[in-house]
N, C-alpha and C positions, 0 to 999 in steps of 0.2 A: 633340836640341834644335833648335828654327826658328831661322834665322838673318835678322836685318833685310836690308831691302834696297831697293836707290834704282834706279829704272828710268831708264834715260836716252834721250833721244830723238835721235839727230842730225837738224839740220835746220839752214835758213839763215837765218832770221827768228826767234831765239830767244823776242821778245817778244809779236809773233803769237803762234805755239801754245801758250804757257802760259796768253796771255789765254783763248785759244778752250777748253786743257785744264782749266784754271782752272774756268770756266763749264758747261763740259761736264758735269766729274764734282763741283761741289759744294767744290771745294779752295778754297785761301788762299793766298797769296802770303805766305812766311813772313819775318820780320822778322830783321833781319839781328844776329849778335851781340851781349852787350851791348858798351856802349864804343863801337859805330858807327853813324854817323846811316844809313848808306846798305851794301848788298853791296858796292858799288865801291869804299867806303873801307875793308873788312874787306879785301878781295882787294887793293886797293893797298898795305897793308900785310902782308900775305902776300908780296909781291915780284910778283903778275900785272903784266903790262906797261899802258901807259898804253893803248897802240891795243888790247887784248883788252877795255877797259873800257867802259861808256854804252852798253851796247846793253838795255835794259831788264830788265823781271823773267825771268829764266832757270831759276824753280825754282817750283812749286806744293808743296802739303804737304794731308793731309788734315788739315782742323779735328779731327776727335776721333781722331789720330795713328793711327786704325785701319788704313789705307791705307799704302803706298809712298809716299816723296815721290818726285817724277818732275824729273828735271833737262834739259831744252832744253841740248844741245852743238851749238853751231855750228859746221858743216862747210863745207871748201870747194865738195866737190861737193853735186852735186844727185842725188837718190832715183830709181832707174831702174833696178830690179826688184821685184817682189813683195814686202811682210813678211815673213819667215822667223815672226814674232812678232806678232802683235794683241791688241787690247784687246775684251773684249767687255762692252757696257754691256746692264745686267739691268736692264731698265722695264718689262718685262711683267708680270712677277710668278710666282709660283711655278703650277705644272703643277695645282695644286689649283682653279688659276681656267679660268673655259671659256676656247679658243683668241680665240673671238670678241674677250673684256676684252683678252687680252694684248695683240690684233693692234691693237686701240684704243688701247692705252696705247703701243707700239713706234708707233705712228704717229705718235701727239702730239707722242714724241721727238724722234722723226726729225724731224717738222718744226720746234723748237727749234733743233733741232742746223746744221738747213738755213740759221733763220737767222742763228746764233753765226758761219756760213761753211762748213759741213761741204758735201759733194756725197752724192747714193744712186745707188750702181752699180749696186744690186741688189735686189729682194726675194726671200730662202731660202724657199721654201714650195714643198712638194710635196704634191697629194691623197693622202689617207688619214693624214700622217703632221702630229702634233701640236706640230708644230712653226713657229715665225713668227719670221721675223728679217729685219732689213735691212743688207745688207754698206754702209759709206759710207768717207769719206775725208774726211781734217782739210783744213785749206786747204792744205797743202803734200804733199800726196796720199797719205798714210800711210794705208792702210788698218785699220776699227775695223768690228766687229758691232753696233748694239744688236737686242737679244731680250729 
């Protein structure tokens, strides 16, 4: 049996990257329990402390629940090695399309993403092989693929 599950991101700007992942992948900013106007009054009644509290939206959610939701933890350090884990965003379309469409539509992205705040470190492409991608990085330098 699959088991659900919540992807978490550490980072220092909780409300940065969920806007940017927010935007990115198509998500919603999900509403907070019933009973509470805000996240911060469900979590101040959970017992979270006062200064853990107002740092903005901290969680994305896919609109038709098909997706992960992804929860923004904010840490004290800062990101200074590699992903062990990335996200790779599918814009090209499936292998059934010429490389030419994908590499056109992975570009369009990219440059969306460019300007949501994203950076491109890289484009994956090697002759002969049918393959197109751009390795990039959120504003807090977490490394993502789209392809």
């Amino acid at each position: 049996m699959a088991v659900r599950f919540q992807l978490v991101i550490d980072c220092a700007n909780p409300d940065r990257l969920a806007r940017f992942w927010a935007a990115a992948l198509g998500y919603e900013f999900p509403k907070p329990p019933d009973g509470f106007a805000s996240w911060d009054d469900y979590w101040r009644d959970v017992g979270v402390p006062e200064e853990e509290l107002g740092i903005g939206e901290d969680r994305i959610a896919d609109p038709d629940g098909d997706g992960p939701r992804i929860w923004f933890q904010i840490v004290p350090e800062h990101k200074t090695i590699k992903n062990r884990l990335h996200l790779d965003i599918h814009a090209g379309g499936d292998r059934d399309l010429p490389l030419a469409t994908r590499r056109e539509r992975v570009d369009a992205e990219v440059r969306r993403l460019t300007d949501l705040g994203a950076t491109t470190v890289r484009v994956l492409q090697q002759d002969g092989l049918d393959h197109y991608a751009v390795a990039m990085t959120d504003p807090e330098g977490n490394e993502f693929d789209v392809n």
